[in-house]
C-alpha positions in Angstrom: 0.0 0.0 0.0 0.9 3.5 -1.0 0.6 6.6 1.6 1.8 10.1 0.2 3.1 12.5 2.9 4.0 16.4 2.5 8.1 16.3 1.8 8.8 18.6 4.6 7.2 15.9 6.9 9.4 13.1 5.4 12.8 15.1 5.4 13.8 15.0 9.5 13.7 11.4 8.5 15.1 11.0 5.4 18.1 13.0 6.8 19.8 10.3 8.4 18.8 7.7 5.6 20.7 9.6 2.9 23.6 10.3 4.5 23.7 6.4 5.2 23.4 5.4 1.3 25.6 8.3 0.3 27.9 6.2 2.5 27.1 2.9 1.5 27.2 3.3 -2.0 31.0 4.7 -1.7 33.8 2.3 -4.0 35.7 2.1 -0.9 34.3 1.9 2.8 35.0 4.9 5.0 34.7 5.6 8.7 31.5 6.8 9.6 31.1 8.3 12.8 28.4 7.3 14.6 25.4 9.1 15.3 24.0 11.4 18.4 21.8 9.3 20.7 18.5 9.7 19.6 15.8 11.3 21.6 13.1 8.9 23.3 10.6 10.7 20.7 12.3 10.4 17.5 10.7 8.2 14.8 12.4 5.1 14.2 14.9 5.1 10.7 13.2 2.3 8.6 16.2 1.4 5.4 15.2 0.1 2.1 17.4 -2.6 2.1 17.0 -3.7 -1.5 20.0 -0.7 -2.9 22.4 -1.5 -5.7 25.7 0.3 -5.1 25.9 3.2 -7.6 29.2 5.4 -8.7 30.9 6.9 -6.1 29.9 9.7 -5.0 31.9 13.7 -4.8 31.0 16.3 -2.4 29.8 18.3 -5.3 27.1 15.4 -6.2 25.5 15.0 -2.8 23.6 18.0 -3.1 21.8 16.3 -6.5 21.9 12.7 -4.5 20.2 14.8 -2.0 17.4 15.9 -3.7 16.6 12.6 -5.5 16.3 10.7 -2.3 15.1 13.8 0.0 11.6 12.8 -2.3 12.0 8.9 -1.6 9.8 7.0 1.4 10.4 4.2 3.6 10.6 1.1 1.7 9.4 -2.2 2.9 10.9 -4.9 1.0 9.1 -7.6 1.9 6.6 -5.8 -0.1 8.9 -4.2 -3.4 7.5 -1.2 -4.5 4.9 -0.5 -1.4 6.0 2.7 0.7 5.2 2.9 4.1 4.4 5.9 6.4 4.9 5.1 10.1 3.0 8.3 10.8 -0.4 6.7 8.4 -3.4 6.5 10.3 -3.7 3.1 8.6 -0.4 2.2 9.7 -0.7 2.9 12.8 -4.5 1.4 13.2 -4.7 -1.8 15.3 -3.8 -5.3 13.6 -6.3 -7.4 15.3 -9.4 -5.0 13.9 -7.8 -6.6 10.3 -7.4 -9.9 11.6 -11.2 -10.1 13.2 -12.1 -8.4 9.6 -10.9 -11.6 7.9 -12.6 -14.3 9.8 -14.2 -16.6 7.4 -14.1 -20.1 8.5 -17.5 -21.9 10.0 -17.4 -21.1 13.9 -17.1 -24.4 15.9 -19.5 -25.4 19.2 -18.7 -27.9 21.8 -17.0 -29.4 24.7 -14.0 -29.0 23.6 -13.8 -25.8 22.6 -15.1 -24.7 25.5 -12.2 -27.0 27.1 -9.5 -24.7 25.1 -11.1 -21.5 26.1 -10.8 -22.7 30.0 -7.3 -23.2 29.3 -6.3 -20.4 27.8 -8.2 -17.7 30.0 -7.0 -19.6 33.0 -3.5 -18.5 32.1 -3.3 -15.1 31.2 0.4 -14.7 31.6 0.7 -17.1 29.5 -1.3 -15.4 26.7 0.1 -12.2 27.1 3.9 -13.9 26.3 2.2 -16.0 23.4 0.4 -13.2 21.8 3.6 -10.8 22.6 5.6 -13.1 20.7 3.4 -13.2 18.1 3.0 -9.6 17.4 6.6 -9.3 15.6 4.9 -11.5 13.1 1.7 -11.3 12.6 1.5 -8.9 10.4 3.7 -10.6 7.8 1.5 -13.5 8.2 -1.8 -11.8 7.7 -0.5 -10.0 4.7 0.7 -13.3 2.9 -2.5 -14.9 4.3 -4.6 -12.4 2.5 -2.6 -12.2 -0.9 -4.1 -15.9 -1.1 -7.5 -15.4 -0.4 -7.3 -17.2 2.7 -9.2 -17.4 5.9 -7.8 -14.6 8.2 -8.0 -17.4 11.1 -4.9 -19.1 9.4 -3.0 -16.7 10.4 -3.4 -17.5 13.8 -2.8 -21.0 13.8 1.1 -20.6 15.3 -0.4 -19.7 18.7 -1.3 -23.7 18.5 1.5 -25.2 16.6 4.1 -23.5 18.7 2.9 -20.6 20.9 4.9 -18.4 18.4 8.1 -19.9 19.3 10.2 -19.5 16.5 12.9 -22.2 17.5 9.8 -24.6 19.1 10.8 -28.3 18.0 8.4 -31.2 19.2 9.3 -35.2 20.1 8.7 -36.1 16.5 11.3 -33.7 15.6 8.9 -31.2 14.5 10.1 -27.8 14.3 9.6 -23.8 13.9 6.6 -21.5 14.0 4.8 -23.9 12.0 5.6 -27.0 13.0 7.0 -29.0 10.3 7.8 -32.0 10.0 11.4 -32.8 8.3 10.2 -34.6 5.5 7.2 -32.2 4.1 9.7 -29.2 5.0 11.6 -30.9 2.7 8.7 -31.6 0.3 7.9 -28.0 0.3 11.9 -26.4 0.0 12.6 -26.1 3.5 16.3 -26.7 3.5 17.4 -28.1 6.7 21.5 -29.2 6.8 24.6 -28.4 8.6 24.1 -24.5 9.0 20.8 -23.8 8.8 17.2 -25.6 9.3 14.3 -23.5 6.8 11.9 -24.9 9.5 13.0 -21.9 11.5 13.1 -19.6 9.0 9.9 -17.2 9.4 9.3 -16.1 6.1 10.5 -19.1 4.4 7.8 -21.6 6.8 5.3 -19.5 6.7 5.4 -19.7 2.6 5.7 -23.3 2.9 3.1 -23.8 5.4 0.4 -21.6 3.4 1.4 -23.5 0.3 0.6 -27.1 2.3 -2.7 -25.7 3.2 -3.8 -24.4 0.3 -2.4 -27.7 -1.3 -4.4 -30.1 1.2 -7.9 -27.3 0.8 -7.4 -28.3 -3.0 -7.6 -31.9 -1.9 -10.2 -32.2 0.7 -12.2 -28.3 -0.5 -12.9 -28.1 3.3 -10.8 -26.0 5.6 -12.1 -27.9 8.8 -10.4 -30.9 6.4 -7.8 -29.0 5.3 -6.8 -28.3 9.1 -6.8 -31.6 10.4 -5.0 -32.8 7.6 -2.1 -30.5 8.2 -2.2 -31.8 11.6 -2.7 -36.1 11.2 -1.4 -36.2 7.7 -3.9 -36.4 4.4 -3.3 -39.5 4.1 -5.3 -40.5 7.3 -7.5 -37.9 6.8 -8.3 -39.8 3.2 -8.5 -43.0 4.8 -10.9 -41.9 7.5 -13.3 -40.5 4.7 -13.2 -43.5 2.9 -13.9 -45.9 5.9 -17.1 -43.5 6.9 -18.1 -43.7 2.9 -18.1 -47.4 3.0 -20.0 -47.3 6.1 -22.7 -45.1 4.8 -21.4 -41.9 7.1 -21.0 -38.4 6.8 -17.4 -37.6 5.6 -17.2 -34.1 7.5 -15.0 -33.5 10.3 -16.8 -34.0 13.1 -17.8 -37.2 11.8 -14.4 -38.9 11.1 -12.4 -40.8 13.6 -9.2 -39.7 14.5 -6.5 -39.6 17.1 -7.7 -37.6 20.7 -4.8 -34.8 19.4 -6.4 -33.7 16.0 -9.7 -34.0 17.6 -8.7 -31.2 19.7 -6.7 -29.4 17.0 -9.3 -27.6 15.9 -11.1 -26.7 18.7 -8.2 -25.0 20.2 -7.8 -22.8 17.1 -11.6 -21.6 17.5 -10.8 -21.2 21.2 -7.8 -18.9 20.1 -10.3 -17.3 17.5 -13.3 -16.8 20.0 -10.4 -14.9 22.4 -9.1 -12.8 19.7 -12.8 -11.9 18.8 -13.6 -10.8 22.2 -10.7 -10.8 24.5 -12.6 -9.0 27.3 -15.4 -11.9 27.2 -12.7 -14.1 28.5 -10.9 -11.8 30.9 -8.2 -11.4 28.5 -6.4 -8.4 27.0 -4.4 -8.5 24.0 -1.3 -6.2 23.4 -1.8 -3.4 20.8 -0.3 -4.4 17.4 0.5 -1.7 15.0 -0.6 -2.3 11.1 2.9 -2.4 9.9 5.8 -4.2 9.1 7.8 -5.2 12.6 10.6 -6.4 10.6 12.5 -5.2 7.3 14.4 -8.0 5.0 18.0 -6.4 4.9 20.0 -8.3 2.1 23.9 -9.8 2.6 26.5 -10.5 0.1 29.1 -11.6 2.4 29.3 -15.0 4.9 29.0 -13.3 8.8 29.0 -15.0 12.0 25.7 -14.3 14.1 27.2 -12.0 16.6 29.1 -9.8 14.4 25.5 -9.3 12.2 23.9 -9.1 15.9 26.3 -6.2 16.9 26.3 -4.3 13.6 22.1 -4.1 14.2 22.5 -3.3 17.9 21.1 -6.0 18.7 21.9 -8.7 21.8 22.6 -12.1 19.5 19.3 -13.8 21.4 17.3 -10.7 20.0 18.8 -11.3 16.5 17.7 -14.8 16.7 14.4 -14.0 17.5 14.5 -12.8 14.0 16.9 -15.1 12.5 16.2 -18.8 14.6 17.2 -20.9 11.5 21.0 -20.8 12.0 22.4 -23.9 13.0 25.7 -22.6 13.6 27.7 -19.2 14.6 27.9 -18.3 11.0 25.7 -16.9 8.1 26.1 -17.9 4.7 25.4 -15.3 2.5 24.9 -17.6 -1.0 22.1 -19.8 1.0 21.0 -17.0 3.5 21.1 -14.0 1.2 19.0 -11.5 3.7 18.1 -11.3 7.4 15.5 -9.7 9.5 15.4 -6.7 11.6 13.2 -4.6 13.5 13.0 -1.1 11.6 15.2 0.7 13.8 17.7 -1.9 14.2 18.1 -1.9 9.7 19.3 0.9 9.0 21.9 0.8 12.1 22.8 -2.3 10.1 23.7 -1.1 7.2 25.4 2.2 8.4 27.4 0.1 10.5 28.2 -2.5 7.3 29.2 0.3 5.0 32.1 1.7 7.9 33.2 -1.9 9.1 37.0 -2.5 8.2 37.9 -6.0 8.8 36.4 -9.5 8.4 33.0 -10.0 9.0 33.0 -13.7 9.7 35.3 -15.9 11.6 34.4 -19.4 10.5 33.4 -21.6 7.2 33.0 -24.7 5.6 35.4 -27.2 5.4 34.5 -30.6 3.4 36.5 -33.7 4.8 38.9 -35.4 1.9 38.8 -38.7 3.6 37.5 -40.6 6.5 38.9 -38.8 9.2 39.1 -39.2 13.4 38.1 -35.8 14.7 42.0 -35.2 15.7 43.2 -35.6 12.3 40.7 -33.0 11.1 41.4 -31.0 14.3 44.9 -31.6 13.3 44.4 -30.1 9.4 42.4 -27.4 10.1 44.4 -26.2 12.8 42.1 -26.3 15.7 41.8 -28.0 18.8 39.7 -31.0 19.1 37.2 -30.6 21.9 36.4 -27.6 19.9 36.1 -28.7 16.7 34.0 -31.9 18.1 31.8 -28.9 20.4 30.8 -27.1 17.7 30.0 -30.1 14.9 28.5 -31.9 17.8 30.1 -34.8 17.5 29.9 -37.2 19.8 33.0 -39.8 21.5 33.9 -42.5 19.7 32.7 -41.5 15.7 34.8 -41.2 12.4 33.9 -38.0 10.3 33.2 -39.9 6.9 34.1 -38.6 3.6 32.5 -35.6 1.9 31.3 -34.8 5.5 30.9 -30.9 5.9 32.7 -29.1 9.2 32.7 -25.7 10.6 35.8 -24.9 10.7 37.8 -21.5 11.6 38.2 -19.0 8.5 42.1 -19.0 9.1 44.6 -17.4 6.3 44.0 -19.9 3.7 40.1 -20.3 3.9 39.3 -16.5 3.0 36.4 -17.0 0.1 33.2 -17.6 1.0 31.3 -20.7 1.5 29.7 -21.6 -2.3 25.8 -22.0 -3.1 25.9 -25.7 -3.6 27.6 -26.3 0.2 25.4 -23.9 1.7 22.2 -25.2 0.6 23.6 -29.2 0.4 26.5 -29.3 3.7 25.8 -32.5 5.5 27.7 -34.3 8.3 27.6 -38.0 8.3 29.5 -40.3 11.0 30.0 -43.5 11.8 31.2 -45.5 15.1 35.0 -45.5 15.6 35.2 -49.2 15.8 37.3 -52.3 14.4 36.2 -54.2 11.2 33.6 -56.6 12.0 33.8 -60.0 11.4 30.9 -62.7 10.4 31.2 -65.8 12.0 29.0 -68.7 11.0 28.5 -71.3 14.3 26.2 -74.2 15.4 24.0 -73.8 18.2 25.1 -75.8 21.4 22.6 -77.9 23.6 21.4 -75.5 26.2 21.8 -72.2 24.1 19.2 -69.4 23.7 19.1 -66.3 22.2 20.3 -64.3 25.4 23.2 -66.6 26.5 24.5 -66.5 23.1 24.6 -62.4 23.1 26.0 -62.4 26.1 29.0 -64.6 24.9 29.4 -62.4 21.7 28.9 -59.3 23.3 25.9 -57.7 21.4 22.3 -57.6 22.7 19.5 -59.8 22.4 17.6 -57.6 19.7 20.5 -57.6 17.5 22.1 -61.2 17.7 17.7 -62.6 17.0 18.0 -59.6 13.8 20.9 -61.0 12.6 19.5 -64.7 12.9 15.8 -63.9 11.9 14.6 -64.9 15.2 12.5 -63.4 17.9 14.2 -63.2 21.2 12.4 -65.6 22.7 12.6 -68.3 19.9 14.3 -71.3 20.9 17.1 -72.7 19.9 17.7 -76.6 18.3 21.4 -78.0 18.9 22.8 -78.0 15.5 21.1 -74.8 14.3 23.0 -72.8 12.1 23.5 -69.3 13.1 25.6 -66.2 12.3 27.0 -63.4 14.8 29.0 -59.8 13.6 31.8 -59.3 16.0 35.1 -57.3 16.6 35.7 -59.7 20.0 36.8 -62.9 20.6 33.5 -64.6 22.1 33.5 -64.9 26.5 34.7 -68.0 27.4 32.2 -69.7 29.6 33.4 -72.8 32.0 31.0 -75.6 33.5 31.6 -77.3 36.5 33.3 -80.5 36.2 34.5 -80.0 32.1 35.4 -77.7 30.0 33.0 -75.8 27.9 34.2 -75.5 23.4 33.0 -72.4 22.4 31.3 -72.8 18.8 32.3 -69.9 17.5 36.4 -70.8 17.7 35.7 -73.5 15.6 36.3 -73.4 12.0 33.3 -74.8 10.2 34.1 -76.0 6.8 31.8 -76.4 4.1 32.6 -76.5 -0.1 36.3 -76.3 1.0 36.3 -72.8 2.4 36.0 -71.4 5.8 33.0 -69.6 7.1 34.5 -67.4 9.3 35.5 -64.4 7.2 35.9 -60.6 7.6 32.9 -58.6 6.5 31.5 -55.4 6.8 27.9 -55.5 8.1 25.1 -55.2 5.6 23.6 -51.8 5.7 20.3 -53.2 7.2 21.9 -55.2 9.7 23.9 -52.5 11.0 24.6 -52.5 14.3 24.7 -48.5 14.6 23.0 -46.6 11.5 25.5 -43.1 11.1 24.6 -40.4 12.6 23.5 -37.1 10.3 
C-alpha cells in the first residue's frame, strides 16, 4: 500500500537515511562516525534494504543525490514497491481489527472448545507472552494470508503449533513456528542441513506452510479438512473418509475418527479465535499491534557470524535470533541466506554500520573432509583444537567423520572465500562409530543355548544377535542350528563345572572347502549402529 506525505514531513527522517546510502554506496568503505543518541521521541529510521551500489559519490554530487532521495519514502521490502508511512493512520491502526475483519471459516461449538477456552483464559500470563511473541509476526502473516485469499483465522494457527516460538521443536522432531515435520519441510523447499534448518526460518515456513494448506484445501475443498489434515497427515484424513463412505457416514470432520490430538486441534484454534474476537469476554487483554511491518528483510552479500551481524544491528545475539532462529551454527552464509530480519530501527543501524566496518565480518566456514577422518586428524588439518572442533559439529565420543562430510571450521589465512551456493544449501555431516572391522562368524547352536546366553558370549544384545538370525528373542534354539554373529571380540569364554565348555564360534566350520569365518562389513540393514547425520 501506497501513503503520500508532505516532503517537509518526510525530510527530518530522510536525513539520516541519505547520509547512510551516500555512504554505502561509496567504492571504498570509509569511517562513519556514529550518530548522536537519539531522543526517546524520535521516529524510528526504517532502510530500504533492497539498494544496488551506484558510482561513487563527490562532495559536489550530494547536493543532487540529495534531492533525488530527500523525495523517496520508507521502503518495505518484503513488499517491493509499497511505501510505508509510520505516521499513516492506517499504519498505525490496530492489527487485530484486520485480523477479526478476515474471519471466514464456520465457527465451531462444543466441549472441547469450551475445554480450550478454559485453558487459555485460566492463564493469562501465558497469553500475554504467546500473543507478545506473536505480534513481531503477525503482520507478515496476515499480509501473505490475504494475498491468497485465505481465511484470516490461518494466520493464527502458530499460537497452536508453537505458541509463536520461532525455535519450538516437538518429540517427532517437529520444528519452527509452524511445525514441520522434516520430510514435508523438505517436500515444500525447507532446506534443513549443517548450517541452517528453513523450519525456522519465518518467512521461508510461513510460505511453505500456506502453500501445504492451500495444497491439502485443493484436496479435501474443506478448511475444517484441510486443518486436520495438516495436523494427522492427508493420508489419514483420506483413509478416515473413505472408511465412513463405506460405512454409509457423513465424511465431515466432526464425523471422522481420529486420534484424541487432532480431535482437539481444531477446537483449540476456534478457542484462540473466539479470544481474539472478544478478549474481554474471556478476561483477557491482548497487546496493541500496529498495522505495519515489525521487521525489514536487509539483504547480505558476504558469509557473517551471528554475533558480528547481531552487533552491527545493535542487537543482543538472542534478539537477533528471535529474527533469524534458523542458523544452526555461529555463522551466516550469504549464498544460502542471502537476507536477514530486523526490527526497523535496528536496519538501518545495520547497514550504516556494514558500509564503515574495516575488517572481516566472519570468523568461521565450511570445510569438506577429503577422507574418513578421526576428529583429531581434522582438528589436526584445520588447525584447531579437538574438543572444539567436536563442540561445535556436535560430535559425539567414539565417531569417524566420513568422507564428503561438511565441518565448521575456523576461516584462518588460507580459507578467505566464501562458502559456495551448492555447500550452503547441500553441507551435511555424516558419522559412523569408531570401531574395528567386524567379522561374520557362522556357528552351530550348542545344547542349552538361547538367544540371550549367546549375546552375552558375543557381546551384542539380544535384539540384535535374533535380527541377525531372523529370530524373535524368545525363539528357541535346536542343537545343530545354524547361526551367524557380527563381531570385533573374541567370544566370552564360559566354563561348567566339572568339564570344560568349546565355544562354537572358535571353531572353523568347513563347508565347499572354504571357511565360514570371514571378515565382512555389516550389511547396511543389519547395521549394528545406523550413522549419525
Amino acid at each position: 500500500m501506497t501513503h503520500n506525505i508532505p516532503i517537509s514531513h518526510s525530510l527530518p527522517r530522510l536525513l539520516p537515511l541519505v547520509t547512510l546510502l551516500l555512504a554505502a554506496c561509496a567504492s571504498t568503505p570509509i569511517p562513519i562516525a556514529e550518530p548522536p543518541t537519539e531522543s526517546a521521541t524520535a521516529a524510528p529510521v526504517a532502510l530500504a534494504s533492497n539498494w544496488t551500489p551506484m558510482p561513487t559519490l563527490t562532495t559536489r554530487a550530494s547536493a543532487a543525490a540529495f534531492d533525488q532521495m530527500s523525495a523517496a519514502l520508507v521502503e518495505d521490502t518484503l513488499q517491493p514497491g509499497a511505501k510505508i508511512d509510520l505516521d499513516d493512520s492506517q499504519a498505525q491502526a490496530d492489527l487485530w481489527v484486520r485480523v477479526r475483519k478476515g474471519f471466514a471459516l464456520q465457527d465451531l461449538d462444543g466441549e472441547l472448545v469450551g475445554k480450550a477456552e478454559q485453558w487459555y483464559s485460566s492463564r493469562p500470563d501465558y497469553v500475554q507472552r504467546m500473543t507478545e511473541r506473536g505480534s513481531r509476526y503477525l503482520y507478515h502473516i496476515i499480509e501473505e494470508v490475504e494475498k491468497r485469499g485465505m481465511p484470516a483465522e490461518l494466520a493464527l494457527l502458530p499460537f497452536v503449533e508453537s505458541a509463536f516460538v520461532t525455535d519450538a521443536s516437538s518429540r517427532v522432531k517437529a520444528s519452527g513456528l509452524w511445525q514441520f515435520m522434516p520430510a514435508t519441510g523438505r517436500d515444500f523447499a525447507l532446506k534443513q542441513n549443517v548450517f541452517r534448518d528453513d523450519r525456522r526460518d519465518v518467512l521461508a515456513s510461513t510460505r511453505a506452510a500456506l502453500d501445504y494448506l492451500g495444497k491439502l484445501h485443493g484436496m479435501f475443498g474443506d478448511w475444517h479438512l484441510a486443518l486436520a489434515a495438516y495436523n494427522w497427515g492427508q493420508g489419514n484424513v483420506q483413509k478416515a473418509i473413505t472408511r465412513n463412505q463405506k460405512a454409509g457416514l457423513p465424511t465431515d470432520y466432526l464425523s471422522l475418527r481420529m486420534p484424541d490430538e487432532t480431535r482437539y486441534y481444531i477446537p483449540k484454534l476456534q478457542a484462540v479465535k473466539n479470544i481474539v474476537a472478544r478478549p474481554d469476554a474471556y478476561g483477557l487483554s491482548l497487546p496493541p499491534v500496529a498495522n505495519h511491518p515489525f521487521f525489514l528483510s536487509v539483504k547480505i552479500d558476504r558469509d557473517m557470524d551471528v554475533d558480528m551481524a547481531a552487533r552491527l544491528a545493535g542487537l543482543e545475539v538472542d534478539d537477533f535470533k528471535l529474527y533469524n532462529p534458523q542458523m544452526n551454527k555461529p555463522v551466516i552464509l550469504a549464498a544460502g541466506t542471502p537476507q536477514v530480519l530486523l526490527p526497523y530501527d535496528n536496519a538501518s543501524h545495520f547497514v550504516r554500520r556494514l558500509s564503515a566496518h574495516q575488517g572481516p565480518l566472519a570468523s568461521w566456514t565450511a570445510w569438506v573432509a577429503p577422507r574418513t577422518l578421526k576428529p583429531a586428524e581434522a582438528a589436526k588439518l584445520v588447525g584447531m583444537n579437538e574438543a572444539t572442533l567436536r563442540e561445535v559439529n556436535k560430535i559425539p565420543p567414539r565417531m569417524l567423520v566420513k568422507q564428503g562430510s561438511t565441518l565448521l571450521v575456523p576461516r584462518g589465512l588460507h580459507r578467505v572465500d566464501d562458502v559456495s551456493e551448492h555447500l550452503a544449501d547441500n553441507a551435511s555431516i555424516t558419522l559412523s562409530p569408531d570401531v574395528p572391522p567386524l567379522r561374520r562368524l557362522a556357528f552351530k547352536a550348542g545344547k542349552g543355548d538361547t538367544v540371550a546366553s549367546l549375546a552375552r558370549r558375543y557381546r551384542v544384545s539380544s535384539d540384535q544377535f535374533a535380527q541377525w538370525n531372523k529370530l524373535g528373542t524368545k525363539t528357541a534354539l535346536k542343537a545343530g542350528q545354524s547361526l551367524v554373529v557380527y563381531t570385533a571380540t573374541a567370544p566370552v569364554r564360559t566354563a561348567a563345572v566339572g568339564k570344560n565348555v568349546k565355544q562354537p564360534a572358535r571353531k572353523v566350520l568347513r563347508a565347499s572347502g572354504r571357511s565360514t569365518v570371514a571378515s565382512s562389513g555389516l550389511p547396511s540393514a543389519l547395521a549394528r549402529q545406523p550413522s549419525k547425520r
